[in-house]
C-alpha positions in Angstrom: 0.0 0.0 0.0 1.2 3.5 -0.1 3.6 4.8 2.0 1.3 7.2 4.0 -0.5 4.0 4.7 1.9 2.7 7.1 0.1 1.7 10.0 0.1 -0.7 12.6 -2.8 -3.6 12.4 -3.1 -4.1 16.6 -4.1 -0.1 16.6 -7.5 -0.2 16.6 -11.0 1.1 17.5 -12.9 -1.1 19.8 -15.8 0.5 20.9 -15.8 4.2 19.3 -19.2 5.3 19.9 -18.5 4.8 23.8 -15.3 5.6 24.0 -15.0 8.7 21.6 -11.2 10.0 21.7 -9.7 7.8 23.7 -11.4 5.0 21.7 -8.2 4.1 20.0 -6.2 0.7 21.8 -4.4 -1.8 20.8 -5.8 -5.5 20.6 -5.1 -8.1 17.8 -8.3 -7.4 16.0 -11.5 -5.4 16.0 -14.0 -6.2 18.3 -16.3 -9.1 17.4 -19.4 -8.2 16.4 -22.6 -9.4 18.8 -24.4 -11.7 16.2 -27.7 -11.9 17.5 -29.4 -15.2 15.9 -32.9 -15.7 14.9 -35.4 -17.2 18.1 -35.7 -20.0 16.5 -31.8 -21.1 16.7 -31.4 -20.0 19.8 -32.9 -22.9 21.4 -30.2 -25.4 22.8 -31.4 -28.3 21.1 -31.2 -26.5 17.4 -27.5 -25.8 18.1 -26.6 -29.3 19.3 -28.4 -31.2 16.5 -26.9 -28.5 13.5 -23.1 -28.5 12.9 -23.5 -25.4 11.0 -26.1 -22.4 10.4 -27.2 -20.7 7.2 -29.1 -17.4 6.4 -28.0 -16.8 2.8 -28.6 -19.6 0.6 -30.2 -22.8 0.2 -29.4 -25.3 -2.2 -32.0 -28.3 -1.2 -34.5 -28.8 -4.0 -34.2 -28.1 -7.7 -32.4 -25.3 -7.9 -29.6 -22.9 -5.6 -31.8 -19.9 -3.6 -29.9 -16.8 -2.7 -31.7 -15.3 0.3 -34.8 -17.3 -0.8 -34.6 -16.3 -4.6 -34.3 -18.8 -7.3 -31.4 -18.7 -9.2 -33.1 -19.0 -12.5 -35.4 -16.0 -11.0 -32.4 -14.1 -10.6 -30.9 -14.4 -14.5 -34.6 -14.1 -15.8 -34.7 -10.6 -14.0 -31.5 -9.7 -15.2 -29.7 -9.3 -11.6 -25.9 -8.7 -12.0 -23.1 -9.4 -9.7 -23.8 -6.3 -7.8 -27.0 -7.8 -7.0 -25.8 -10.8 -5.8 -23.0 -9.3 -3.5 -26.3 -7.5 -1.9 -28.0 -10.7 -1.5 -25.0 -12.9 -0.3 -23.1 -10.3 1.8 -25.4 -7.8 2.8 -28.5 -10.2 3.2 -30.4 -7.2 1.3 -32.2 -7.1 -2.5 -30.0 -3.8 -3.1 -31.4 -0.7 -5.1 -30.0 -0.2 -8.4 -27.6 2.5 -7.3 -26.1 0.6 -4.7 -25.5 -2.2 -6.8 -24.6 -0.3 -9.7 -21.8 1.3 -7.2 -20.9 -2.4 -6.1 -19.6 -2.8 -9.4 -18.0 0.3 -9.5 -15.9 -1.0 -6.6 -15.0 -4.1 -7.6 -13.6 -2.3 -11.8 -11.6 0.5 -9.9 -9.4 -2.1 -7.5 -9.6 -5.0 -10.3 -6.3 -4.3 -11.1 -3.1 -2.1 -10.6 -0.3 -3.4 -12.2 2.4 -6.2 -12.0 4.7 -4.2 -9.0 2.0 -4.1 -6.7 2.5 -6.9 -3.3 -0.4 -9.2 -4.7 0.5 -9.6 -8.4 4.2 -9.5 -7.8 3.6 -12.7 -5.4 1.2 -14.1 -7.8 3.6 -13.5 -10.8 6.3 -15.4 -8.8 4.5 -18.3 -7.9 3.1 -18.8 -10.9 6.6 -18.6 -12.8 7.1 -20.9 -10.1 5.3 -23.2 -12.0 2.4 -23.3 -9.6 -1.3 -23.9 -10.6 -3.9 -21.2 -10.9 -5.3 -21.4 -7.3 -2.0 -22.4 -5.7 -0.8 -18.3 -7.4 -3.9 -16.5 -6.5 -3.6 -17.7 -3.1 -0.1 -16.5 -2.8 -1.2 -13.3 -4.0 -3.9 -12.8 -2.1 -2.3 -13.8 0.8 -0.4 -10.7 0.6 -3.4 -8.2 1.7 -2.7 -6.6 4.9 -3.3 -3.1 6.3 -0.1 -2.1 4.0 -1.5 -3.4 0.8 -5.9 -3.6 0.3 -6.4 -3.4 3.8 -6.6 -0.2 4.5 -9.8 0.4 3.0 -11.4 -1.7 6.3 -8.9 0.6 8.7 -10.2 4.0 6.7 -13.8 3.1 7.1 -13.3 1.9 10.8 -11.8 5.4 11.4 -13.6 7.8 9.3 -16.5 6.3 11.2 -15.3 6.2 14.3 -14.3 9.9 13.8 -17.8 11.1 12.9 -19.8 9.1 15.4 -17.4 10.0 18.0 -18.4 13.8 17.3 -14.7 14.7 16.5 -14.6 17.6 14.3 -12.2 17.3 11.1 -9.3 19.1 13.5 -10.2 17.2 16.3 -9.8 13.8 14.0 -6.6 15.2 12.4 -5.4 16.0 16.4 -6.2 12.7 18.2 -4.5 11.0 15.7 -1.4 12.7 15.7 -1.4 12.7 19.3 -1.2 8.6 19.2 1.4 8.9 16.9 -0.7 7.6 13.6 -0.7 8.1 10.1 -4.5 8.1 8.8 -5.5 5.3 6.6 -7.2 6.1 3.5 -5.0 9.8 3.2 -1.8 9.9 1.2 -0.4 9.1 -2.2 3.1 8.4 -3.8 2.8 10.0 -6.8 -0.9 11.8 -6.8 -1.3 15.0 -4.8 -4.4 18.0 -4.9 -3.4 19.2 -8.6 -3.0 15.6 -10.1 -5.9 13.6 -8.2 -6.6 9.8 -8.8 -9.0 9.8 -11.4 -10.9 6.5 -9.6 -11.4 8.6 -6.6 -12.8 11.8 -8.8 -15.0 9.1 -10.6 -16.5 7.6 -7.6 -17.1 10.7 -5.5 -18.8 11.9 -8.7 -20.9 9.0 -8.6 -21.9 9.2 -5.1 -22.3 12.5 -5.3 -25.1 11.8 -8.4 -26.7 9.0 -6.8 -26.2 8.6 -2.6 -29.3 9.7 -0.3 -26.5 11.2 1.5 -22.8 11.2 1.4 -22.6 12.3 5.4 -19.1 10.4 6.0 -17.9 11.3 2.4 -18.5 15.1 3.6 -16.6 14.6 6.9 -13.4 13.3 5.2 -13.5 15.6 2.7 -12.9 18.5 5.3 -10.6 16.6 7.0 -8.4 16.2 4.1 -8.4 19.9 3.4 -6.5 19.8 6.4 -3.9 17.4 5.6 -3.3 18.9 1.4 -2.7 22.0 3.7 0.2 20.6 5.4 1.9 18.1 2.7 0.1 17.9 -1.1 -0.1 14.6 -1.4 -2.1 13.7 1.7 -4.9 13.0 -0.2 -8.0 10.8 -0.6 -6.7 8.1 -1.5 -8.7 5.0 -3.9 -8.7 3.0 -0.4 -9.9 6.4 1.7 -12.5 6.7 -0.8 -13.9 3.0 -1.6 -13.8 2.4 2.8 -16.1 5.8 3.4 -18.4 5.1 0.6 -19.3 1.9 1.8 -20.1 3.0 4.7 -22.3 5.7 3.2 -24.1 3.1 0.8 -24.6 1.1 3.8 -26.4 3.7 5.6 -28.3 4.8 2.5 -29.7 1.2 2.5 -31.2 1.3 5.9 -29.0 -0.8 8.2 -29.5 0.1 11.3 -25.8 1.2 12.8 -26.2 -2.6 14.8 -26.0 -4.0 11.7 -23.0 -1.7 10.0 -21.2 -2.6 13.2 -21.4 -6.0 13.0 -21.0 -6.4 8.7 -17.3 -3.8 9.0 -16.0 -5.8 12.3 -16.6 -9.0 10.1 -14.0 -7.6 7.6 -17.0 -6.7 4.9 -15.2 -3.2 3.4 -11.9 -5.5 2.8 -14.4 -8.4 1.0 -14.6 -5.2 -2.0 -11.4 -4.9 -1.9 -10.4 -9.0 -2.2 -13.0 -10.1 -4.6 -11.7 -7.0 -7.0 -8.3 -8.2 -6.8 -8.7 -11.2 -7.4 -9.8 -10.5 -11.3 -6.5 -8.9 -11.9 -4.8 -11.2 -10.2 -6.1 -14.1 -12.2 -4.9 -12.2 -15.1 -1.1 -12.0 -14.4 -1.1 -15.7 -13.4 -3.0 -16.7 -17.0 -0.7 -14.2 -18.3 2.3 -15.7 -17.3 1.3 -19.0 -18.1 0.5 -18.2 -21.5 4.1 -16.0 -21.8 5.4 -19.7 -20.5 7.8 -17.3 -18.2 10.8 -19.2 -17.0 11.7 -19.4 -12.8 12.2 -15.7 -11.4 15.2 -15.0 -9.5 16.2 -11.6 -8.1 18.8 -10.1 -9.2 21.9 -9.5 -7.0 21.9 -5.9 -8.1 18.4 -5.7 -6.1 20.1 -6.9 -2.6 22.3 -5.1 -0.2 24.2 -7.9 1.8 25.0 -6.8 5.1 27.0 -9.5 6.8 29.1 -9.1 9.6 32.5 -7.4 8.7 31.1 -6.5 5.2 31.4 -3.1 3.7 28.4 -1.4 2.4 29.3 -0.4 -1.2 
């Protein structure tokens, strides 16, 4: 991920809403969200006689159901993947801007070159001589909160932020009083005169069809501040994509129970992985087709720093 983006994954936001700003702590992960089951699982006997629980699909009797739709329902209506993300992940028949924006998501982090942590692993395996799934996985394996993952810390924060009742300065001072970069602000190359074109293209679109864009207005101010101090401390793609989310999902209706629990399950990074994973396919059947030979790095690209050795 980009440098700005340099944060550490056991700094987190447990219960922000409680805790405003002293919400930030460390812990290994975010709080678990408190599933509350149907009544009719609940009962002791329903848990011991079921190995597992389902609430999204069902595929007894002719045909597959997502969230009690047909499949063949599904195609005849013309539903498209955005559709089915709404169903499967967000246990919701989405409006056709939501879903339309789905889409949007998963096109703008499809793919971003060879260099980047998940193709380069997936490039290497797969010159390896490792199958398809074996290269993916070693790509994908790669997202952290330094590369894709910082679209689940931005939303976390930018959330956290707003609920908390932190104004733009005040979110900009608490976290440089802990000592933290902010996830989702920052860019290598981009800066306030040369923005990313995804992010232009989907603030535009929120802009056009969101109910409201409340948390998308919050960051906004807040990196006003931050071009004011460096130029490049930008929205970034992963800023952008993790406070959209969260403004879709609350244009939908959950309730903030429900947005909890879907962001501590890992739902922003879910965009972020099932995007990646088309590009990432494409290197490896890229490769494959190329019939590349073993990669090696070169010993140009390492400093050895052995005891008694001179650094050149």
């Amino acid at each position: 991920m980009k440098k700005e983006n340099k944060i550490k994954k056991n700094l987190i936001i447990e219960n922000p809403k409680e805790n405003a700003g002293a919400a930030i702590s460390k812990s290994k992960s975010y709080a678990q969200p408190k599933h509350t089951p149907a009544k009719s699982i609940k009962e002791p006997e329903l848990e011991r006689k079921y190995q597992f629980i389902t609430t999204i699909s069902d595929d007894r009797g002719e045909e597959i159901k997502y969230l009690g739709i047909p499949l063949s329902k599904l195609i005849e209506d013309k539903n498209g993947i955005g559709d089915i993300i709404g169903l499967l992940w967000l246990k919701r028949k989405l409006p056709k801007y939501a879903s339309n924006f789905v889409e949007l998501v998963i096109e703008a982090v499809a793919d971003h070159g060879p260099c980047v942590s998940g193709a380069h692993n997936a490039i290497v395996a797969a010159r390896a001589g490792k199958d398809l799934v074996s290269s993916v996985a070693s790509g994908l394996l790669t997202i952290g909160p330094r590369f894709g993952g910082a679209i689940d810390e931005a939303g976390h924060y930018f959330k956290w932020g707003k609920d908390s009742g932190l104004s733009p300065e005040g979110f900009v001072n608490e976290m440089m009083k802990k000592r933290m970069l902010i996830p989702g602000i920052g860019h290598k190359v981009k800066n306030v005169n040369n923005p990313d074109k995804r992010v232009v293209l989907l603030i535009n679109y929120a802009r056009k069809n969101f109910q409201k864009t409340e948390y998308l207005d919050y960051v906004l101010k807040i990196e006003k501040i931050t071009t004011s101090k460096k130029e490049n401390l930008i929205l970034n793609i992963d800023g952008c994509i993790g406070v959209l989310l969260v403004d879709m999902l609350k244009s939908i209706e959950l309730t903030e129970e429900e947005i909890s629990e879907r962001l501590n399950a890992g739902l922003l990074n879910a965009f972020f992985v099932l995007g990646r994973t088309i590009g990432i396919i494409g290197h490896v059947i890229d490769q494959k087709l190329l019939k590349s030979n073993l990669y090696r790095v070169p010993y140009d690209d390492v400093l050895y720093r052995l005891p008694g050795q001179e650094i050149p």
